[in-house]
C-alpha positions as CSV (number, residue, x, y, z in Angstrom):
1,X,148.0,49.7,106.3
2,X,151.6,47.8,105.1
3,X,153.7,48.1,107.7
4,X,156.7,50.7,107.5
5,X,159.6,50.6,106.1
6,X,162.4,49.5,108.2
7,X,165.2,50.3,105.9
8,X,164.7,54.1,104.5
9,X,167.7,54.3,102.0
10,X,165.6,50.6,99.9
11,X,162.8,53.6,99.7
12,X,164.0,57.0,98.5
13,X,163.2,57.8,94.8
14,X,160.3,59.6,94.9
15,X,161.7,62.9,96.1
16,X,164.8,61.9,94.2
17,X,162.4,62.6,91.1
18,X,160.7,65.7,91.8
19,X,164.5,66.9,92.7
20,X,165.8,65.5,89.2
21,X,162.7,67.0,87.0
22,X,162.5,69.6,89.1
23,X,165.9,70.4,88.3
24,X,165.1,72.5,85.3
25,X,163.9,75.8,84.3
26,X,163.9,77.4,87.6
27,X,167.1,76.4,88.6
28,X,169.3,76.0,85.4
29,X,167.6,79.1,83.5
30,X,164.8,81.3,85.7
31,X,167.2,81.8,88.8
32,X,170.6,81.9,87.1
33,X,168.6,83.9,84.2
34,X,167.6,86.4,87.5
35,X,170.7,86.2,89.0
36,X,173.0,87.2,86.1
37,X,170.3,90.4,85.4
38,X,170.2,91.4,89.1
39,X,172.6,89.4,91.0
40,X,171.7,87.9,94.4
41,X,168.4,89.8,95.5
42,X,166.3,87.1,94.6
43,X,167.2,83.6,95.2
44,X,165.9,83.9,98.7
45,X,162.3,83.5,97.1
46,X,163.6,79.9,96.1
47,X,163.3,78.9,99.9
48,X,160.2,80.5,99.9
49,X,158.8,78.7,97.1
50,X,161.0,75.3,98.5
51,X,159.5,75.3,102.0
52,X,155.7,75.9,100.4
53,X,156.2,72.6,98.2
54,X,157.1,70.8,100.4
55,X,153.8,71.5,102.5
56,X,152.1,71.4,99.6
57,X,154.0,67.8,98.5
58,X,153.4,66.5,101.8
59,X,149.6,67.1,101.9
60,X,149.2,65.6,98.4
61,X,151.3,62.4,99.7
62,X,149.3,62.2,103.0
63,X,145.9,61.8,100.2
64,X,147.9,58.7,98.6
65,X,149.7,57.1,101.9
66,X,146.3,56.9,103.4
67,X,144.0,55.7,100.6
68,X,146.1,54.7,97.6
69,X,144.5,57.2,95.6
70,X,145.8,60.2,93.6
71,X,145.4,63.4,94.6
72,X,143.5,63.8,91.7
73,X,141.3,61.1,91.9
74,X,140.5,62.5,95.5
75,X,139.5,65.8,93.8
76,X,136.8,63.8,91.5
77,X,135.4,62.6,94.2
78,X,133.5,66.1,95.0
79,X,133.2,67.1,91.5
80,X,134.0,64.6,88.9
81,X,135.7,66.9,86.2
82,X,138.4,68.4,88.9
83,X,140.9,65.9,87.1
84,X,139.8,67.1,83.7
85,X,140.6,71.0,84.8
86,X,144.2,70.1,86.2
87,X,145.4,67.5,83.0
88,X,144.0,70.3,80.4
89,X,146.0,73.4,82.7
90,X,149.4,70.7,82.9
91,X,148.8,70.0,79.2
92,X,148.6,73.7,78.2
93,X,152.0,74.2,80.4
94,X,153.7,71.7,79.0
95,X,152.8,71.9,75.2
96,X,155.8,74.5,75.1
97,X,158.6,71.7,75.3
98,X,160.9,74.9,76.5
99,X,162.9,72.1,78.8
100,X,163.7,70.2,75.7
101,X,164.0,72.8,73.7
102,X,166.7,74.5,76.3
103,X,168.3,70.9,76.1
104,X,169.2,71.1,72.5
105,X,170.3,75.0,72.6
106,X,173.0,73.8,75.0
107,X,173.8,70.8,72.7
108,X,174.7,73.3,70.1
109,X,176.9,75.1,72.0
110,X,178.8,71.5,72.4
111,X,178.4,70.2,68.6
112,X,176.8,72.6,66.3
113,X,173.7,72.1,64.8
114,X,170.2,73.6,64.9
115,X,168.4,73.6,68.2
116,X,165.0,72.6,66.5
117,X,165.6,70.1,65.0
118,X,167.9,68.4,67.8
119,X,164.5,69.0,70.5
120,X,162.4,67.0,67.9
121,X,164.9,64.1,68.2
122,X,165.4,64.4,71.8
123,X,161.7,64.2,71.7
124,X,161.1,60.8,70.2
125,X,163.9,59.6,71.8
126,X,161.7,60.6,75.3
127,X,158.6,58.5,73.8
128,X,160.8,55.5,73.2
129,X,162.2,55.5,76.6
130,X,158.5,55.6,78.6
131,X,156.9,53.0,76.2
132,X,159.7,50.4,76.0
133,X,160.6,50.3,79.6
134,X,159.1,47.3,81.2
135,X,158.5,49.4,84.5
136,X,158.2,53.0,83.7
137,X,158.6,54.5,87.2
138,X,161.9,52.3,87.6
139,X,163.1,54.3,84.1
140,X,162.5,57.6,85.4
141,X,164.0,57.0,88.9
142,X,167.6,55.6,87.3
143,X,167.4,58.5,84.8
144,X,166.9,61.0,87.3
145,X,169.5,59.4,89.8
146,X,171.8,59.8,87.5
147,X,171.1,63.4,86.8
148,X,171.3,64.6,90.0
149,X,174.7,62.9,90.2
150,X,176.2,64.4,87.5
151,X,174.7,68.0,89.3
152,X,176.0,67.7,92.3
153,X,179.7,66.7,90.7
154,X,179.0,69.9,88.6
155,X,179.0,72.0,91.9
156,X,181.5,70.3,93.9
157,X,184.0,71.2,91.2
158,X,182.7,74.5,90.6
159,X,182.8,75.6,94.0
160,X,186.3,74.5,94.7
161,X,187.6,75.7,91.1
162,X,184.9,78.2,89.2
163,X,183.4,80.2,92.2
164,X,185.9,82.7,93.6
165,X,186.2,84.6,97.0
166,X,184.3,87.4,96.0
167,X,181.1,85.8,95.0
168,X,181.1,83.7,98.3
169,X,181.5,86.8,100.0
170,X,178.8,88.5,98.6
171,X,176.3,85.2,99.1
172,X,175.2,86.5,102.9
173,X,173.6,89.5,100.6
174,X,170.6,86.6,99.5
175,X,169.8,87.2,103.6
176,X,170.9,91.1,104.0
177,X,169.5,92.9,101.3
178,X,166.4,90.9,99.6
179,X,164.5,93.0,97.1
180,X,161.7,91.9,94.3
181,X,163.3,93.2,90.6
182,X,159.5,93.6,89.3
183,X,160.9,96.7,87.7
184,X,163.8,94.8,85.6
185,X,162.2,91.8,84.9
186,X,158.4,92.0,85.7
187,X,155.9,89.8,87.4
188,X,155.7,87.3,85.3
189,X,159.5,86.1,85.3
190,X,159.6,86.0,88.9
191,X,156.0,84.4,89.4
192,X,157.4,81.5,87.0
193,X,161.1,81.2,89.2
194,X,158.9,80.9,92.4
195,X,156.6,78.7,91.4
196,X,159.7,76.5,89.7
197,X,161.5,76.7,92.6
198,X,161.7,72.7,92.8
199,X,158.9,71.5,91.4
200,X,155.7,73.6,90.2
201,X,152.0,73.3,89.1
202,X,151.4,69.6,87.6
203,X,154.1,68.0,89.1
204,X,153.8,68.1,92.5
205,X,150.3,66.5,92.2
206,X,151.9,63.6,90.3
207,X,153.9,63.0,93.9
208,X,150.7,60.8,94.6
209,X,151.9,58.7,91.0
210,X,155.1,58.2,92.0
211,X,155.0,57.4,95.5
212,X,152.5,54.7,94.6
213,X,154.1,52.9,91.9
214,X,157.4,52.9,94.6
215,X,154.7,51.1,97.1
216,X,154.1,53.6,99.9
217,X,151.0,52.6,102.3
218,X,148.2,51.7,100.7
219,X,149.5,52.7,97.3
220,X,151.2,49.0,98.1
221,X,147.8,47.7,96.8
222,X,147.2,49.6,93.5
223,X,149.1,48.7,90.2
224,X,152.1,50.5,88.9
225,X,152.1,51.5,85.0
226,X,154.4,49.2,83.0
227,X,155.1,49.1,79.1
228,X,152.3,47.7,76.9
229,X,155.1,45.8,74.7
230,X,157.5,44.9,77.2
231,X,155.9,45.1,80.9
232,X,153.8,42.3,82.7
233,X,150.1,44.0,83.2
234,X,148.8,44.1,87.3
235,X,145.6,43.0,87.5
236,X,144.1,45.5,90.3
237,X,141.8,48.6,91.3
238,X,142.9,52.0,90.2
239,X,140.6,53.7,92.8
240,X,141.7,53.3,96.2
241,X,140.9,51.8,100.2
242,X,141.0,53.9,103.7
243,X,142.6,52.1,106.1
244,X,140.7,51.5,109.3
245,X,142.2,53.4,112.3
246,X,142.7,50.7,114.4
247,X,146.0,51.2,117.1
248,X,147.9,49.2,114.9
249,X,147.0,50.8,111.3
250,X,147.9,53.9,113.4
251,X,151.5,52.9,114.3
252,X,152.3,51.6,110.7
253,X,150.6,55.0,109.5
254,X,153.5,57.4,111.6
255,X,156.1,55.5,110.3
256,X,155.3,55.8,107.0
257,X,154.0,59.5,107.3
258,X,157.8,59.6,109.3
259,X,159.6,58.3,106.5
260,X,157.9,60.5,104.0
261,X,158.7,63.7,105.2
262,X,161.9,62.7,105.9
263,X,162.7,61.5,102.5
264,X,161.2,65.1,100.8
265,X,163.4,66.8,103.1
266,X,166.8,65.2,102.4
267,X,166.2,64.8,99.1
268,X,163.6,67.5,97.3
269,X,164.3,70.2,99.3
270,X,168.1,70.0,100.2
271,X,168.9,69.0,97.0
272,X,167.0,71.5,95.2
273,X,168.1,74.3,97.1
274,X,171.8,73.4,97.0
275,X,171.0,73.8,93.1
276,X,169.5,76.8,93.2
277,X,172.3,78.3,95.2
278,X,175.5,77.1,92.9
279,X,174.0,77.8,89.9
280,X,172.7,81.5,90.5
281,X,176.1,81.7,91.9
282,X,177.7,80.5,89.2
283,X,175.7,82.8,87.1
284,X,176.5,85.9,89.5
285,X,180.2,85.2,89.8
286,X,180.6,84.8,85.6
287,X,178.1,87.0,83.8
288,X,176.5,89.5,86.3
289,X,176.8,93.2,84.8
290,X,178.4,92.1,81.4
291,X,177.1,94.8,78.9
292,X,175.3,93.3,76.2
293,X,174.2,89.8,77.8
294,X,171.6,88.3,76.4
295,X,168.3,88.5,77.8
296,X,167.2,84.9,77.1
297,X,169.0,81.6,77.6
298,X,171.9,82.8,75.1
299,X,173.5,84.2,78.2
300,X,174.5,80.1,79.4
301,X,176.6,80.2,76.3
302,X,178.3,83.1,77.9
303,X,178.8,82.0,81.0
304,X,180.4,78.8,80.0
305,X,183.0,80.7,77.8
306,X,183.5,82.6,80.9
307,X,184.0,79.6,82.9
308,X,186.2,78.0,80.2
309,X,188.1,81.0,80.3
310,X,188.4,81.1,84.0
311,X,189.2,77.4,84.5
312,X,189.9,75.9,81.3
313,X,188.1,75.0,78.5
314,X,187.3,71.2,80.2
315,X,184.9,73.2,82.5
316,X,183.3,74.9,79.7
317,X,182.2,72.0,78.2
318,X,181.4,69.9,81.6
319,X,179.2,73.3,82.3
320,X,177.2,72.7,79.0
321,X,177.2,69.2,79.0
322,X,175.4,68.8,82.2
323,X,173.3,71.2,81.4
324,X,172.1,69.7,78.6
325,X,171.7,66.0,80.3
326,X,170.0,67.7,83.4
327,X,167.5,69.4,80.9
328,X,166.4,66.4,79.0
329,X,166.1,64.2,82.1
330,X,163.7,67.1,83.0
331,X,162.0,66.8,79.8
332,X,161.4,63.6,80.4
333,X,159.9,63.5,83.5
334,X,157.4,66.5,82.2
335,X,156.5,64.3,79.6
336,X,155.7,61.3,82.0
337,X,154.1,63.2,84.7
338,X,151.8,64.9,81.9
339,X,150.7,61.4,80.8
340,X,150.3,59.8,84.0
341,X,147.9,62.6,85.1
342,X,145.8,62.8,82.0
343,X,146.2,58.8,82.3
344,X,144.5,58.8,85.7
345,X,142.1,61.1,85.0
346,X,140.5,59.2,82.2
347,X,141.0,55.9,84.0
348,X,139.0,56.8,86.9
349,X,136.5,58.9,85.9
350,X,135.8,58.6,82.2
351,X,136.6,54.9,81.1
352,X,136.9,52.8,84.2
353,X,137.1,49.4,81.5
354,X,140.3,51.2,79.7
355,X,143.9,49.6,80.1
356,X,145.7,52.4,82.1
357,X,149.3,51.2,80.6
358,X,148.1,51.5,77.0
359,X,146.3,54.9,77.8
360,X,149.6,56.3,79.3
361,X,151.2,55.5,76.1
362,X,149.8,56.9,73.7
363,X,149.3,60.1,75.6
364,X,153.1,60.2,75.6
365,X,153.2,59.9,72.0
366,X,150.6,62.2,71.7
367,X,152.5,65.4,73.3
368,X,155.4,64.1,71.8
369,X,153.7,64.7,68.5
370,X,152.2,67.6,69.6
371,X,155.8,69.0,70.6
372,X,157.5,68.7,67.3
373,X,154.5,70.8,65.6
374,X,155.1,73.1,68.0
375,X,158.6,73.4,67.2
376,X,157.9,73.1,63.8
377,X,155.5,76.0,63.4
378,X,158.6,77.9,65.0
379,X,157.9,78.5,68.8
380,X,161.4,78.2,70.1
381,X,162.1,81.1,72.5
382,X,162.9,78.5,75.8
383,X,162.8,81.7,78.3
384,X,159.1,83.0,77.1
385,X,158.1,78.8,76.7
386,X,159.1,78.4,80.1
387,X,157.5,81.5,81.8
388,X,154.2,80.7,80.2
389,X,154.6,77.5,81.7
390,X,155.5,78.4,85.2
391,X,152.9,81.3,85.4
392,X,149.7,78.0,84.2
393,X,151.9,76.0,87.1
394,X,151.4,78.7,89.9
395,X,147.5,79.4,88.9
396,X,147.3,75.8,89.4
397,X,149.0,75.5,92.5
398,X,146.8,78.4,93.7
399,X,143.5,75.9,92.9
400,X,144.9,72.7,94.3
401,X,146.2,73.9,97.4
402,X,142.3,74.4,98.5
403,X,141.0,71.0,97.4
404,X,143.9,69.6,98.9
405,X,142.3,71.2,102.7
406,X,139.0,69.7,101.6
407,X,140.4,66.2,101.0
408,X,142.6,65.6,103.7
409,X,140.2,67.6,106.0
410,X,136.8,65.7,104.8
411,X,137.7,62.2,103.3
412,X,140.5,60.8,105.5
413,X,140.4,59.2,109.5
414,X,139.9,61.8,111.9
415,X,142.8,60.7,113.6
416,X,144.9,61.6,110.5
417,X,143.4,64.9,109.3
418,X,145.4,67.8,108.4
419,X,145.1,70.2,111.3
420,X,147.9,72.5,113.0
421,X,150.8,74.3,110.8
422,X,150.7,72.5,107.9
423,X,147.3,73.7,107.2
424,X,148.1,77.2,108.1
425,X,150.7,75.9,105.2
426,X,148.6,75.3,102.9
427,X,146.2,78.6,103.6
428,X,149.2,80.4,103.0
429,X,150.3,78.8,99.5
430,X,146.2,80.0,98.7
431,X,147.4,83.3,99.3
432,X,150.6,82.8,97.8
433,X,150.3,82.2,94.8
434,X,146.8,83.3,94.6
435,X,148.1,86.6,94.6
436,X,151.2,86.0,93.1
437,X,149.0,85.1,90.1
438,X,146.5,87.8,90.1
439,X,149.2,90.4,89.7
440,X,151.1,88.6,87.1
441,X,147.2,88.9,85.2
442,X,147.1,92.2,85.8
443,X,150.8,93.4,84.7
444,X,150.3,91.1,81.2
445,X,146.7,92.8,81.0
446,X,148.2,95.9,81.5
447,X,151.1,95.6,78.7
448,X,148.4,94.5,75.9
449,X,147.2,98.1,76.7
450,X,150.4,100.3,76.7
């Protein structure tokens, strides 16, 4: 085991990432979507769905800390095509590009133009960025750095200028009076804003990815993914090593399992709640019980010409604009952490002689292409793209919550086992969203047969 970091702040980006992509549909659209349809009631299920992620974030970066594996990779090792059954459920989430798609609606409402064909540009313009970077992790991080930057500016201002007394005095209702709107907006809306509350299906098992190309533990000895025309290739194993627990493999391993939970804290959870909150704020203070809102992502355009009309029309377009940024940094972090997964999966268990830079790339390319036919046979209603999304991200989080017991339970040190509360964690997020998704089935079952 490396030893531990000594300086945390030279460290943080992982959770920095899941923040920034996670900064997306459930907290620029679901959540504000829920909140400007039924006000406050529900954005206490972001906490909910917060606090189970991070459980469920921590467990999958125990896996990779300790061995240097993914996740993923840890599922093969009990039955080979586990990988397989996660990439093809991420890649039938995320063939929707709703996040980019959402991107380029709020681009119109700042210069005009047609959605579609702005998300097909934004598209390739993703594929350039995560094959021409020499180090593709060190992209994403700066990219999503600078999102949550220009987020939290957003807020600051808004809560001093856009958010009045009233709204702040109604925000204690998120505590007092908590209901479930299945009746307004059904169980598949809400299933999608809980499960995207932060992060969400694929992503969080692509926390292993990330915290090993940033060199945590024993990912320290496994290569990162660079650029096959501009990166320098790493000659090393993809699989992975246990550590021996030795007293002194044992010290290093609590500082780093220290830091870790310490950096998803500050940085995942806080960040993503504080998100959560201003924008379903925002959305409650501007455009809650307007008659005739629209019931899809048409009512952001309202709220920023509420905002500009509140403010001034600066704020309008600072609203839209960092909107749009904050959805196409998403949309490109979806697109990486798609290919990284499907990239490990055939790495490791399907062609252990293939180039895993090379593969990465041209699966980027691939759902890029696959994106703009999408767009181009005419899918482009962002609120249904995302739910289908989120409700294939909570069935998965439902399966991988269980292997992730059996891993961390069967596979690593006894010393370092998952035992205690965060396993009563992870039973729980089995239930969850186990649940969660079997009545989603049921109500869509039930509505082919009205």
């Amino acid at each position: 085991m490396p030893e531990e970091p000594r300086r945390y702040w030279r460290m943080i980006g992982p959770g920095i990432i899941a923040a920034g992509v996670g900064l997306a549909s459930g907290e620029f659209i679901l959540f504000p979507f829920i909140a400007s349809q039924v006000g406050l009631v529900f954005v206490w299920a972001a906490m909910v769905g917060l606090v189970t992620q991070y459980f469920l974030n921590m467990e999958i970066e125990r896996y990779t800390l300790a061995t240097g594996e993914t996740a993923l990779t840890g599922f093969s090792r009990y039955w080979r095509h586990w990988g397989l059954v996660f990439a093809v459920l991420t890649y039938f989430a995320n063939l929707w590009p709703g996040w980019v798609t959402s991107s380029a609606t709020l681009t119109t409402y700042l210069f005009g133009g047609e959605p579609r064909w702005i998300a097909m540009v934004m598209l390739v313009v993703i594929g350039l960025i995560l094959t021409l970077a020499p180090v593709v992790y060190v992209a994403l991080e700066r990219a999503q750095m600078l999102k949550v930057a220009a987020v939290l500016t957003l807020f600051v201002v808004a809560a001093v200028v856009a958010i009045g007394a009233a709204t702040w005095s109604d925000a204690p209702r998120i505590v007092t009076q908590p209901r479930i709107p299945v009746d307004e907006l059904g169980f598949a809306l809400l299933l999608g804003a809980l499960a995207f509350a932060g992060a969400g299906g694929g992503q969080n098992l692509v926390q292993s990815n990330w915290i090993r190309d940033k060199r945590y533990g024993m990912g320290t000895y496994v290569p990162r993914l660079v650029s096959p025309v501009t990166g320098q290739p790493e000659a090393a194993p993809s699989t992975g090593y246990v550590f021996a627990p030795t007293s002194e493999n044992l010290r290093r391993w609590r500082g780093w399992w220290r830091f870790a939970n310490v950096e998803q804290l500050v940085t995942f959870v806080l960040i993503t709640f504080v998100t959560i909150l201003f924008t379903s704020l925002l959305a409650y203070s501007t455009v809650f019980g307007r008659e005739g809102l629209a019931n899809n992502i048409g009512f952001l355009e309202t709220e920023g010409q509420v905002l500009g009309d509140r403010v001034g029309s600066w704020f309008r377009y600072l609203f839209w604009g960092v909107g749009a940024f904050s959805l196409f940094a998403a949309a490109l972090g979806i697109v990486d952490y798609t290919s990284r997964l499907a990239a490990d999966v055939i790495k490791t268990s399907y062609a252990r002689e293939a180039n895993e830079s090379k593969v990465y790339a041209w699966l980027v390319w691939g759902l890029v292409g696959l994106g703009v036919v999408v767009l181009l046979v005419g899918f482009s209603q962002p609120i249904l793209l995302l739910v289908i999304a989120a409700v294939v991200g909570g069935f998965m989080m439902f399966l991988y919550s269980g292997l992730l017991i059996l891993i961390n339970r069967r596979i690593l040190p006894a010393p370092i086992r998952v035992r205690g509360v965060r396993l009563v964690a992870l039973v729980w997020s089995i239930a969850l969203f186990g649940v969660l998704s079997a009545l989603t089935f049921r109500d869509q079952i039930g509505k082919l047969f009205d």
